[in-house]
GUFIFI-658512 format. One line per field, with one value per residue (C-alpha): residue in one letter; x, y, z. Coordinates in nm, 3 decimals. Example, Ala and Ser with C-alpha at 12.3 -4.5 7.8 and 13.67 -1.06 7.14 Angstrom:
code <- [A, S]
xx <- [1.230, 1.367]
yy <- [-0.450, -0.106]
zz <- [0.780, 0.714]
END
This chain:
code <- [X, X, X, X, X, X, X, X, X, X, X, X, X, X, X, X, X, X, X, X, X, X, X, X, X, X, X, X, X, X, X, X, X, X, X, X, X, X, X, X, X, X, X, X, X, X, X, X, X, X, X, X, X, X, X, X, X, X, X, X, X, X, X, X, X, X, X, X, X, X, X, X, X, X, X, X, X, X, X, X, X, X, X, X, X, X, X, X, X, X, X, X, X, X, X, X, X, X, X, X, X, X, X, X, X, X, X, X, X, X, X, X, X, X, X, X, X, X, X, X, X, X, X, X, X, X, X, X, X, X, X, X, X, X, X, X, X, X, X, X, X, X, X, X, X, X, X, X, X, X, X, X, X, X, X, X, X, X, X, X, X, X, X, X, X, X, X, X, X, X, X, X, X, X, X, X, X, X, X, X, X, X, X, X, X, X, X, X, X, X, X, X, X, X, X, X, X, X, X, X, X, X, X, X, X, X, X, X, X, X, X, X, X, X, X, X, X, X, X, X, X, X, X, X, X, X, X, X, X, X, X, X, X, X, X, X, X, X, X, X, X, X, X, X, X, X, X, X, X, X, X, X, X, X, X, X, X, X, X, X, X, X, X, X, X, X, X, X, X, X, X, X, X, X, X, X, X, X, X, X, X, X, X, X, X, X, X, X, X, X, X, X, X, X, X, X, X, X, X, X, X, X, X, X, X, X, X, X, X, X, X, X, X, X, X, X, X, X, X, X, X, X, X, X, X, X, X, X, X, X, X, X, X, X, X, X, X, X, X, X, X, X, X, X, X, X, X, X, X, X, X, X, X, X, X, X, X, X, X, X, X, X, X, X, X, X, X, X, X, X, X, X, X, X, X, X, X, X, X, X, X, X, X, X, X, X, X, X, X, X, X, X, X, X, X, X, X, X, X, X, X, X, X, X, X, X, X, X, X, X, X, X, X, X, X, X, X, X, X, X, X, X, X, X, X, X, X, X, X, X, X, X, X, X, X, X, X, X, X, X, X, X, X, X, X, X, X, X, X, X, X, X, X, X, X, X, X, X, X, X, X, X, X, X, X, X, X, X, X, X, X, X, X, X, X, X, X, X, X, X, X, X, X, X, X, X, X, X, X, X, X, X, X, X, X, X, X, X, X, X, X, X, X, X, X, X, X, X, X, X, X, X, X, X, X, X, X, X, X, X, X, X, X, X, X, X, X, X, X, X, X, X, X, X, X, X, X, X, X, X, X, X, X, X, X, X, X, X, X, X, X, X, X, X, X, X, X, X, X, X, X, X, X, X, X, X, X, X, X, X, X, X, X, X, X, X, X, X, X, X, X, X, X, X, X, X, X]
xx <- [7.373, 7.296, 7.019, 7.206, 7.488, 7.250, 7.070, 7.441, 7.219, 7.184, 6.825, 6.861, 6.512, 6.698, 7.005, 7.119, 7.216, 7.591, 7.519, 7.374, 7.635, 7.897, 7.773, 7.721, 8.024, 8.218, 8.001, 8.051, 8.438, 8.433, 8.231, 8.465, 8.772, 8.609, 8.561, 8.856, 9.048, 8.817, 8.912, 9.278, 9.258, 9.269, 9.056, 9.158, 9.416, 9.226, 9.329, 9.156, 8.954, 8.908, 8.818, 8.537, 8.394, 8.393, 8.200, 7.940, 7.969, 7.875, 7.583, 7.463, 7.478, 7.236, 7.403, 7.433, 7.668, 8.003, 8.234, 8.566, 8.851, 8.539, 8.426, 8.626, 8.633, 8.465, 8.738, 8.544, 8.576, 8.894, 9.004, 8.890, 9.025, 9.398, 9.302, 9.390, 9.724, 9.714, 9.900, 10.222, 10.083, 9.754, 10.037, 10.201, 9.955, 9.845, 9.697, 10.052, 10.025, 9.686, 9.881, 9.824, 10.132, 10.185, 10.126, 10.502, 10.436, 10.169, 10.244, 10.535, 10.371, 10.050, 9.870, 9.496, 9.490, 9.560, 9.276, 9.428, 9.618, 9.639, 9.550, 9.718, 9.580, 9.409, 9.644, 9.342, 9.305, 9.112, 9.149, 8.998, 8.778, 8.935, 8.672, 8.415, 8.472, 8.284, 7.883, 7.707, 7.495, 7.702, 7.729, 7.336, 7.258, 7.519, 7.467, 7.186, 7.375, 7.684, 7.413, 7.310, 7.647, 7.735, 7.873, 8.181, 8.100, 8.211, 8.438, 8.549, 8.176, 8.116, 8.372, 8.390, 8.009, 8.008, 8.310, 8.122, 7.861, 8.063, 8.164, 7.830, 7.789, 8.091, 7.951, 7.665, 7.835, 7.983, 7.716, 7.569, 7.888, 7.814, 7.442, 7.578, 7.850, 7.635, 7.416, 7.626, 7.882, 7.852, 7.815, 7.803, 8.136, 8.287, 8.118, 8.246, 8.570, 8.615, 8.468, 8.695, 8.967, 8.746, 8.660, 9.024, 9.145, 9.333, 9.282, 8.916, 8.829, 9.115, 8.909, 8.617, 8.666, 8.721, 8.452, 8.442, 8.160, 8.383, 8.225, 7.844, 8.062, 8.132, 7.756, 7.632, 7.841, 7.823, 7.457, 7.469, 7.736, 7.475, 7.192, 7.444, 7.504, 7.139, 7.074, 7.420, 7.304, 6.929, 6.957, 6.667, 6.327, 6.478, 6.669, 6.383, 6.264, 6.544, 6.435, 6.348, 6.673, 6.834, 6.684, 6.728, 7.105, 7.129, 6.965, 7.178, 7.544, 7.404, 7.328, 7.660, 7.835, 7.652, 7.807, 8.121, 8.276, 8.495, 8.189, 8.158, 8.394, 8.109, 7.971, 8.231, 8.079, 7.709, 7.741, 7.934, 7.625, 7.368, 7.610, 7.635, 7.236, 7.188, 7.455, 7.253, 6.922, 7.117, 7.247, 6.844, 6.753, 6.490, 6.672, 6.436, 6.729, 6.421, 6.343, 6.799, 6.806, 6.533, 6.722, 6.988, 6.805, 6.634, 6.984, 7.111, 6.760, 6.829, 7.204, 7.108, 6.817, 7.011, 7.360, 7.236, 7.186, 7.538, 7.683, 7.513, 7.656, 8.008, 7.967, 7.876, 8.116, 8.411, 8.338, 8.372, 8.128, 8.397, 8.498, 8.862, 9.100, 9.369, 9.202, 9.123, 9.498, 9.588, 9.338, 9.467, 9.776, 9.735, 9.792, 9.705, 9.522, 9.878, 10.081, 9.841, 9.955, 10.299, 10.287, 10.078, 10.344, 10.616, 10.464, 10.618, 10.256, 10.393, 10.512, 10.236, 9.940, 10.125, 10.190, 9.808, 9.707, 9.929, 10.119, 9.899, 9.583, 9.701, 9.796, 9.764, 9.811, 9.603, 9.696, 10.037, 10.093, 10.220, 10.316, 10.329, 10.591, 10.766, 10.775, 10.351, 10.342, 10.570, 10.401, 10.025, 10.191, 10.366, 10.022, 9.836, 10.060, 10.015, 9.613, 9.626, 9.874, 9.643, 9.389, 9.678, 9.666, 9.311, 9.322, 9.582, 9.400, 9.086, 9.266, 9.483, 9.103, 8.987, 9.238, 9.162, 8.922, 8.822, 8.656, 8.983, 8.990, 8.643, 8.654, 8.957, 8.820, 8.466, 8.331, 8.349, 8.115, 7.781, 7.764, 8.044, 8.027, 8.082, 8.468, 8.450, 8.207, 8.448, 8.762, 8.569, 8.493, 8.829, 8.977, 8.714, 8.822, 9.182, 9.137, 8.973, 9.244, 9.505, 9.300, 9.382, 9.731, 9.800, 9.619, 9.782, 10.138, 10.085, 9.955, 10.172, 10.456, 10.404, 10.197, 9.917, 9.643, 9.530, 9.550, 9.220, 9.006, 8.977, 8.782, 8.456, 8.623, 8.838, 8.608, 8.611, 8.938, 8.975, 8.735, 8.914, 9.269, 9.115, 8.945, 9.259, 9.407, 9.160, 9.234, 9.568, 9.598, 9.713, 9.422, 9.258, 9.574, 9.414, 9.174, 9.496, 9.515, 9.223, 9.269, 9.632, 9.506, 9.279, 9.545, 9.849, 9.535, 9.527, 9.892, 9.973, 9.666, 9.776, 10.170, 10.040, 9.812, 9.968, 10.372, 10.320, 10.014, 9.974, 10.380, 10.294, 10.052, 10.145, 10.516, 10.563, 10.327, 10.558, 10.472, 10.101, 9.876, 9.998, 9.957, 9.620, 9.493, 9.710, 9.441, 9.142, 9.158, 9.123, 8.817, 8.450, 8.368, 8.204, 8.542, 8.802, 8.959, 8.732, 8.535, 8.881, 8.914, 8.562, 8.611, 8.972, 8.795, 8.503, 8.763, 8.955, 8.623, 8.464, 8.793, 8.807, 8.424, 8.482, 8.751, 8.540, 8.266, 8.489, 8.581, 8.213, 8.162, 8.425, 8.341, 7.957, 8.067, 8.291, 8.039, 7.940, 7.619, 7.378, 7.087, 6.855, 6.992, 6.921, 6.621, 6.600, 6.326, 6.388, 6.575, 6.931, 7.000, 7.231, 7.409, 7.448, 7.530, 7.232, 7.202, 7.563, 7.511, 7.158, 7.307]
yy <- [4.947, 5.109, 5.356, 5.607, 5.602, 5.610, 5.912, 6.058, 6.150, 6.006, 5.850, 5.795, 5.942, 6.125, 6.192, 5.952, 6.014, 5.930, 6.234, 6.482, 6.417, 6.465, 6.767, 6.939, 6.860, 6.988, 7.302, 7.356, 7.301, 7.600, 7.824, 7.716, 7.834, 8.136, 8.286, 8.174, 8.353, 8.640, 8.697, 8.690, 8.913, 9.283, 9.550, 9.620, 9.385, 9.183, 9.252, 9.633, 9.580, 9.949, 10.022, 9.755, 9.902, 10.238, 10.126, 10.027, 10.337, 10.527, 10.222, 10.318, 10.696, 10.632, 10.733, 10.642, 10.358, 10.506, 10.586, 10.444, 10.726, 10.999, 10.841, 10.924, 10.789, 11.035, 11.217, 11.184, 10.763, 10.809, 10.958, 10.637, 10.430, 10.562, 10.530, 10.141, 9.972, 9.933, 9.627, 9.731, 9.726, 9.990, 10.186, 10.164, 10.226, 10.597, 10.532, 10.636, 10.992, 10.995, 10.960, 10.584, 10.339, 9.951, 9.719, 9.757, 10.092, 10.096, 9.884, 10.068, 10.416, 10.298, 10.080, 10.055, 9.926, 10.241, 10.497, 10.811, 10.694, 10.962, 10.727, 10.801, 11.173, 11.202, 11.450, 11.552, 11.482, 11.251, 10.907, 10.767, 10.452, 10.201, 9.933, 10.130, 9.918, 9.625, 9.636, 9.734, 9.442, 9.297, 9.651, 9.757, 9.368, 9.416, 9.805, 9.706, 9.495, 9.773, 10.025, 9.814, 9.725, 10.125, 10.187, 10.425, 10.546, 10.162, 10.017, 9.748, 9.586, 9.661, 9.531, 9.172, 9.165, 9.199, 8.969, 8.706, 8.740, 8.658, 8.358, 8.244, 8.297, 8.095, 7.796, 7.825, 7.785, 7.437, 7.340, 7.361, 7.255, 6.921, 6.896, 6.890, 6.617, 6.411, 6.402, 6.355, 6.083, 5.714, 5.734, 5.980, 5.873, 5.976, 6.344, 6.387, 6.274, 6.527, 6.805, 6.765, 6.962, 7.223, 7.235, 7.279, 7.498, 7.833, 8.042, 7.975, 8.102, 8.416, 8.512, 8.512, 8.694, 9.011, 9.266, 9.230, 9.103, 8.765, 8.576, 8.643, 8.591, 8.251, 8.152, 8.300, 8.125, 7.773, 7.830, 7.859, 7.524, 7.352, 7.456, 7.408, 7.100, 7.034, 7.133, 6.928, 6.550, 6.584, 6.700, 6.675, 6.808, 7.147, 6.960, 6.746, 7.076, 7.159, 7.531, 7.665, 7.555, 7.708, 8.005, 7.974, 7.933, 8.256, 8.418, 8.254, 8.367, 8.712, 8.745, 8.592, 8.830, 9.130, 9.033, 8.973, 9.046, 8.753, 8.573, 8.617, 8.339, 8.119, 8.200, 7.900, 7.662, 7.750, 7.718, 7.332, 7.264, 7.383, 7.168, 6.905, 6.862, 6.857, 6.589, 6.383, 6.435, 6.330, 5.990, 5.910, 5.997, 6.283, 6.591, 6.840, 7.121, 7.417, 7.313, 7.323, 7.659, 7.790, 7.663, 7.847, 8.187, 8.148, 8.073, 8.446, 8.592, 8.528, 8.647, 8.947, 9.016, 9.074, 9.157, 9.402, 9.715, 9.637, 9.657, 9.968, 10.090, 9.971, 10.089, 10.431, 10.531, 10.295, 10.215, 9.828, 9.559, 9.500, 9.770, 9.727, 9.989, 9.870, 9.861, 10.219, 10.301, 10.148, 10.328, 10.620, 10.576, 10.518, 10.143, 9.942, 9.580, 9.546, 9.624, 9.390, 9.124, 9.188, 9.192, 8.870, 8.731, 8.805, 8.651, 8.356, 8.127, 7.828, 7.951, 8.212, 7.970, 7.682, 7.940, 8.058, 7.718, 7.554, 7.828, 8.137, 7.980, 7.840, 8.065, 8.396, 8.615, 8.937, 9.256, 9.220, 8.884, 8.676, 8.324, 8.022, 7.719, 7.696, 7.292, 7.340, 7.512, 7.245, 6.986, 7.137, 7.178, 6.806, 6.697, 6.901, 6.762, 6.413, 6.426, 6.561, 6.354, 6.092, 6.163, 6.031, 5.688, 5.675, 5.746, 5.508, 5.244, 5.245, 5.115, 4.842, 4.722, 4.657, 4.369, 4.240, 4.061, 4.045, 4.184, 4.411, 4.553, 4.630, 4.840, 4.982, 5.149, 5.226, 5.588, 5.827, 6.084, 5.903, 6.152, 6.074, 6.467, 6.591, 6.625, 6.778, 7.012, 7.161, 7.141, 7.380, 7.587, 7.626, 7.661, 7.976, 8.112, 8.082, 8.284, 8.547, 8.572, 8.507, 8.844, 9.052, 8.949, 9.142, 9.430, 9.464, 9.420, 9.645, 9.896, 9.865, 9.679, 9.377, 9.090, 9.204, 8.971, 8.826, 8.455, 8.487, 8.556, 8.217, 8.112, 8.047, 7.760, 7.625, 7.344, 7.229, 7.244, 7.032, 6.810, 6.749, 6.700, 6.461, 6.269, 6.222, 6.073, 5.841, 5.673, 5.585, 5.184, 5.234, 4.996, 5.178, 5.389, 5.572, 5.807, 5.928, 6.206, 6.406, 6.356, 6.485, 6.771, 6.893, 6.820, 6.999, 7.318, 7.251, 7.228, 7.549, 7.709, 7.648, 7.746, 8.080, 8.241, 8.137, 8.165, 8.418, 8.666, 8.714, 8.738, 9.017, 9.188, 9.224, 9.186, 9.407, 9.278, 9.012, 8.649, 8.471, 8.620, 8.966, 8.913, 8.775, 9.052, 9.330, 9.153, 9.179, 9.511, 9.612, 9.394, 9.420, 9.178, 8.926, 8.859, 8.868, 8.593, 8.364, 8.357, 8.256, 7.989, 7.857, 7.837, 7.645, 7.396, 7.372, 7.339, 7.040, 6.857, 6.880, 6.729, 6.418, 6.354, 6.419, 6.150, 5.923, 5.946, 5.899, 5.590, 5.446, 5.521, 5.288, 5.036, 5.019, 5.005, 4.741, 4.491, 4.250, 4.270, 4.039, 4.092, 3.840, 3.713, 3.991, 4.012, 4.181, 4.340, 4.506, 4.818, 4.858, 4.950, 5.276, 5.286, 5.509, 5.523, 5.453, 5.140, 5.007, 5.029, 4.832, 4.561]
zz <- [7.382, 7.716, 7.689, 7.870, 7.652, 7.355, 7.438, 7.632, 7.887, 8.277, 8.297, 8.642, 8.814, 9.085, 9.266, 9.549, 9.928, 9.807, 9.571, 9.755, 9.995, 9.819, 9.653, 9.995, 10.105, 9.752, 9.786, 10.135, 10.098, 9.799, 10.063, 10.380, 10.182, 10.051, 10.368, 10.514, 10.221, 10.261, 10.607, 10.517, 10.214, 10.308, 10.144, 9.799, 9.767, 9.507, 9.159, 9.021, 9.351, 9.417, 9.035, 9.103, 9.367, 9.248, 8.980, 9.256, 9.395, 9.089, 9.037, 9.366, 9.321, 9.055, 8.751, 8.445, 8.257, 8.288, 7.945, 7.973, 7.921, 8.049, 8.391, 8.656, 9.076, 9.301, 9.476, 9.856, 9.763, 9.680, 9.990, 10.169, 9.952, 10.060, 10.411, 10.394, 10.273, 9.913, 9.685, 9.523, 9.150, 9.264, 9.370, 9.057, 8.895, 9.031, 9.397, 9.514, 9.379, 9.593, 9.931, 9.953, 10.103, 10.078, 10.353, 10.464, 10.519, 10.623, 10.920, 11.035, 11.090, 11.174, 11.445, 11.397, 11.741, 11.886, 11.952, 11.765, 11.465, 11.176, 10.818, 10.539, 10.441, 10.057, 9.887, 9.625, 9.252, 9.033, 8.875, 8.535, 8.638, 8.344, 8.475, 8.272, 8.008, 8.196, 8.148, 8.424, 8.515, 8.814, 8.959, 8.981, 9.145, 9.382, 9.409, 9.697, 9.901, 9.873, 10.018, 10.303, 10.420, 10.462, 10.099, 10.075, 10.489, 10.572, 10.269, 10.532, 10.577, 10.205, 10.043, 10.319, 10.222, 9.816, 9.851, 10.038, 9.818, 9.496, 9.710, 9.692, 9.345, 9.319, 9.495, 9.296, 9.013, 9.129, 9.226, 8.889, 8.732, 8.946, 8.819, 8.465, 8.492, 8.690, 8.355, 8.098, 8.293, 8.335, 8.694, 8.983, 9.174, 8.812, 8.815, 9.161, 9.073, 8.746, 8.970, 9.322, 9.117, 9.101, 9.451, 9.579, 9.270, 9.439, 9.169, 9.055, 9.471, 9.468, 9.160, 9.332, 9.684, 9.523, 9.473, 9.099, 8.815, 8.739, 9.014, 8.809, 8.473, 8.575, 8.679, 8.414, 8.196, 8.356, 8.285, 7.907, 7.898, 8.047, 7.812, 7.539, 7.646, 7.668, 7.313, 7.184, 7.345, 7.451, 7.825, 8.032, 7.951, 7.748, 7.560, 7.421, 7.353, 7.046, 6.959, 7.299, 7.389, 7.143, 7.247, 7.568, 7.471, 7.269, 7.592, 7.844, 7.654, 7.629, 7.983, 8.056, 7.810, 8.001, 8.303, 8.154, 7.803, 7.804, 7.788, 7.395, 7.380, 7.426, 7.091, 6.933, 7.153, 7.100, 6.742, 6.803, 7.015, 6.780, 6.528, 6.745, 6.746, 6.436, 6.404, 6.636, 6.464, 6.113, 6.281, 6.397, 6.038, 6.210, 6.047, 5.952, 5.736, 5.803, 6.178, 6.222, 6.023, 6.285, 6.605, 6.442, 6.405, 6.743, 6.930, 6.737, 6.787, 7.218, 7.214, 7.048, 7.246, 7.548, 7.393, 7.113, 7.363, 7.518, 7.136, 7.018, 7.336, 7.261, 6.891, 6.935, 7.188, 7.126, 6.781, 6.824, 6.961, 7.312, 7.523, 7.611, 7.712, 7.519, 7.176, 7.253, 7.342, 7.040, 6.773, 6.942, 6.940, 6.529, 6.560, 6.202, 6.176, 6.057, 6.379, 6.534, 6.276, 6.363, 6.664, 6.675, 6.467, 6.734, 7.062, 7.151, 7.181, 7.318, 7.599, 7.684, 7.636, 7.817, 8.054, 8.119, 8.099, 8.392, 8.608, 8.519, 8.590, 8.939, 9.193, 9.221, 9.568, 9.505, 9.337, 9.530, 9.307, 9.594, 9.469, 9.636, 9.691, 9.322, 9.423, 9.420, 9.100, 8.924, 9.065, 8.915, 8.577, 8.545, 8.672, 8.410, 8.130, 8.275, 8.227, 7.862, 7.806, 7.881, 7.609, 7.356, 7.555, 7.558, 7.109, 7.127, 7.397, 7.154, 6.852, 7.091, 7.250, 6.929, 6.910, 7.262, 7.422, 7.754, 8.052, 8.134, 7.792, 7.801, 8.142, 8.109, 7.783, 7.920, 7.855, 8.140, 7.942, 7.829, 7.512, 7.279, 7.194, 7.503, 7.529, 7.179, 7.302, 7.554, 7.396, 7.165, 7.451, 7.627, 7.270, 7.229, 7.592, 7.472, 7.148, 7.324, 7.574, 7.261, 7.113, 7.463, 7.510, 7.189, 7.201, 7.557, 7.402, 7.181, 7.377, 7.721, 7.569, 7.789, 7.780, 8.070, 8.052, 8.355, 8.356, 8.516, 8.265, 8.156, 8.474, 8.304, 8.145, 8.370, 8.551, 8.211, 8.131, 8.470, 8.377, 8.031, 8.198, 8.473, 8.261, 8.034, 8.367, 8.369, 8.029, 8.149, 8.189, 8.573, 8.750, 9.020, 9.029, 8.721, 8.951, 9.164, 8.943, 9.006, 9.373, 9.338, 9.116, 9.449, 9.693, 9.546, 9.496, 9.888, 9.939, 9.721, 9.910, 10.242, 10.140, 9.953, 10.244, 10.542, 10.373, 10.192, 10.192, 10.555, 10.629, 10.306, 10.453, 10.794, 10.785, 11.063, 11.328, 11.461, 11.470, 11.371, 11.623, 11.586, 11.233, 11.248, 11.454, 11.222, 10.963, 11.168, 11.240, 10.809, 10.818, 10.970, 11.280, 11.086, 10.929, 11.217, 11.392, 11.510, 11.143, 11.035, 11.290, 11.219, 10.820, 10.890, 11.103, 10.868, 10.590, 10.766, 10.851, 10.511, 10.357, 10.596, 10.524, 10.161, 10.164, 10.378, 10.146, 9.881, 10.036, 10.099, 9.713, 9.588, 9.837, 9.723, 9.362, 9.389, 9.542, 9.296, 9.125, 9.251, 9.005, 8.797, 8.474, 8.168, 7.997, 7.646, 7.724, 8.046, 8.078, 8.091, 8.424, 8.524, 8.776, 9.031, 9.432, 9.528, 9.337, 9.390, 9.727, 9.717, 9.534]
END
């Protein structure tokens, strides 16, 4: 058997130019849209965007961790808050009474472009800051940066420059989501592949260019799938290394749970990696039951090392380990483990996890929900379907190959992932991100009487979740046709993007301003310099380029892997050999 797929790890000493390539250009294309999107999105319009950066306000005013249902916004940020259009549901949901308008509004009695405009005026009062229940990690590191831009005295430069820096936290997150497939699959055209539906997803970047501690959630958490990972199928040099990477597991989810509670979710998954180790050590007969007990310990000993002030936190003031507004509106409102039950019971979960799963987790246009072309979102969703679909062919496709014989049979069926674990592995993580948002859609129906849980949430698993359906796609017996469907994954993402900003946000936001260039500049003027027209018209470019070289390299790829191998008959005792760009290309 191939050593790779032995050990499920990639042996191969280093990356190739093919590689590097196309991780720049996947990267870049994440950053290219990201500051195209930022330039397009006004101030606040990102979902609880002003609740965020109040929080960062109060981070860099040097107080302490704020107490949801006590903390409240500082009036004086407040008042500049109202001074820029605001998205229908932050009007609904109590900026109105402050004297803020919507965009409509906003653009009728107001041009910016004139020298003596009278903003909407701050009619006084105060508003609870519900984002308290979020830890305050993401809010002191970006508290700095906030501070340098001009804080509350320039919310336009602040909030472009915090939202270009959860960008690049973004990008860094692909980047590392690339490093881990290119280890654990057979060969580096296939981690592209499973990760170019990342790259062009709308939602995972709308999530991100807000000022908001997702962005970090997501690093933080694609950080402890990798250790996990590591620890699960022997990754690298930590995870020959079985307890300090179990430690360094427990450490990584608790630093990803600090900057985000959704992040607990990952505890399911650790526990199927720690699992999933010793499973591995049983099958090499090198299971040592006091040496798997202690990975165990050490893995709880590093979540709770960083977690366990966050929960005494959440225990003494909220009495439970998660702070979540609705759990508190629904102890106070005298709701019983029983209601919950009930009202479990009466939520039709079919359609609401199909629903986050395909539409939810799509498209998204800010806090003013814009959607994009219905023929898009259809399209996503019967693509989605297709790709899970697909893991049924490939169950089925093992039991037909081992009735056939022949060179066909044998590639059609060969393993994308070199570690026979790793699907399992993240079906058990999307599965935990699901029951934690399963958890929230309750306690918000019980507490608001509608489902209100933003589809969102489940970010820090959705490059997996990609991965999974695009890999399904490729177990379908379709020839080279197979690896359409992660291209057609990242071009309806394009197509949807393209149809959402320029259809529908900007003709949202500056409805009034009268064809593209007055809109454009109706834009421009809510943001800093660094973020007006021409940035715009340099990211677009940027964007088109990177996507023609990206499909050019694409190209090259196949064509160097389809050469025929020219190398010296097999010996038994060489090496297997791995393959990789680098050496399709040399062959």
């Amino acid at each position: 058997m191939n050593e790779a797929i032995a050990t499920g790890v990639n042996q191969s000493p280093r990356p190739s130019s093919f590689w590097q390539r196309l991780c720049w250009l996947l990267v870049g294309l994440v950053v290219a849209r990201g500051v195209a999107a930022a330039c397009v999105l006004p101030p606040f319009e990102g979902w609880d965007e002003y609740q965020h950066v109040a929080y960062v306000e109060k981070m860099h005013r040097g107080e302490s961790r704020p107490v949801l249902e006590q903390a409240t916004i500082p009036p004086e940020f407040l008042a500049q808050v109202v001074a820029f259009p605001q998205p229908i549901w932050a009007l609904k949901g109590g900026l109105a009474r402050f004297g803020a308008i919507g965009h409509a509004e906003f653009q009728a009695r107001f041009d910016p472009r004139q020298p003596h405009v009278t903003l909407p005026r701050f009619r006084g009062g105060s508003e609870r800051l519900y984002q308290a229940q979020h830890g305050p990690l993401y809010y002191r590191l970006v508290a700095p940066f906030y501070a340098a831009l001009g804080g509350m005295n320039n919310l336009r430069a602040s909030v472009a420059g915090l939202r270009l820096v959860n960008v690049g936290l973004t990008a860094a997150a692909v980047a590392l989501t690339l490093g881990i497939l290119r280890r654990i699959t057979r060969s580096e055209r296939l981690a592209a592949l499973l990760a170019l539906p990342l790259a062009a997803h709308p939602l995972f970047l709308l999530n991100a260019v807000r000022v908001a501690n997702d962005a970090l959630g997501v690093l933080m958490a694609t950080a402890a799938v990798g250790v996990g990972i590591a620890l699960a199928v022997g990754l690298g040099r930590m995870g020959r290394r079985p307890l300090g990477c179990a430690l360094a597991l427990g450490l990584a989810i608790g630093l990803a749970a600090q900057a985000k509670a959704t992040n607990l979710a990952l505890l399911p998954f650790a526990a199927a990696c720690w699992l999933a180790w010793g499973v591995r050590e049983h099958k090499q007969h090198r299971l040592n039951p006091g040496r798997f007990v202690l990975a165990g310990l050490l893995l709880a000993i590093g979540f709770l090392a960083l977690e366990s002030s966050n929960l005494r936190f959440n225990l003494e003031h909220y009495a439970s380990p998660a702070a979540m507004q609705e759990t508190l509106v629904n102890r106070r409102n005298g709701r019983s483990p029983l209601d919950l039950l009930r009202t479990a019971a009466a939520l039709p979960w079919s359609q609401e996890l199909g629903r986050l799963w395909t539409r939810g987790l799509f498209f998204k246009g800010g806090w003013s929900f814009v959607q994009t072309s219905e023929q898009a979102t259809l399209s996503y969703q019967k693509l989605v379907s297709f790709g899970l679909a697909g893991w049924i062919v490939w169950g089925l496709g093992g039991l037909v190959t081992r009735r056939r014989s022949g060179m066909a049979a044998r590639r059609s069926n060969a393993p994308v992932f070199l570690a026979a674990s790793a699907p399992g592995l993240l079906v058990v993580l999307v599965l935990g991100y699901t029951a934690a948002l399963g958890y929230h859609m309750v306690q918000s129906k019980l507490a608001w009487g509608i489902v209100s849980t933003g589809p969102w949430y489940a970010c820090p698993a959705l490059p997996w979740f990609l991965v999974l359906v695009s890999r399904g796609g490729l177990a379908w017996p379709l020839g080279r046709c197979r690896e359409a469907l992660p291209w057609l994954l990242a071009a309806t993402g394009v197509w949807a993007e393209l149809v959402g900003i320029w259809g529908a946000m900007i003709p949202t936001y500056a409805a009034a301003s009268g064809g593209l260039t007055a809109s454009l500049e109706h834009l421009a003027q809510l943001q800093p310099v660094f973020l007006g027209t021409s940035t715009l018209a340099l990211a677009l470019a940027a964007e088109l380029l990177l996507l023609v070289a990206l499909v050019l390299t694409f190209r090259d790829a196949t064509r160097a892997e389809s050469i025929p191998a020219a190398l010296p008959p097999p010996n038994r005792h060489s090496r297997p050999h791995l393959r990789t760009f680098a050496t399709s290309q040399s062959r």
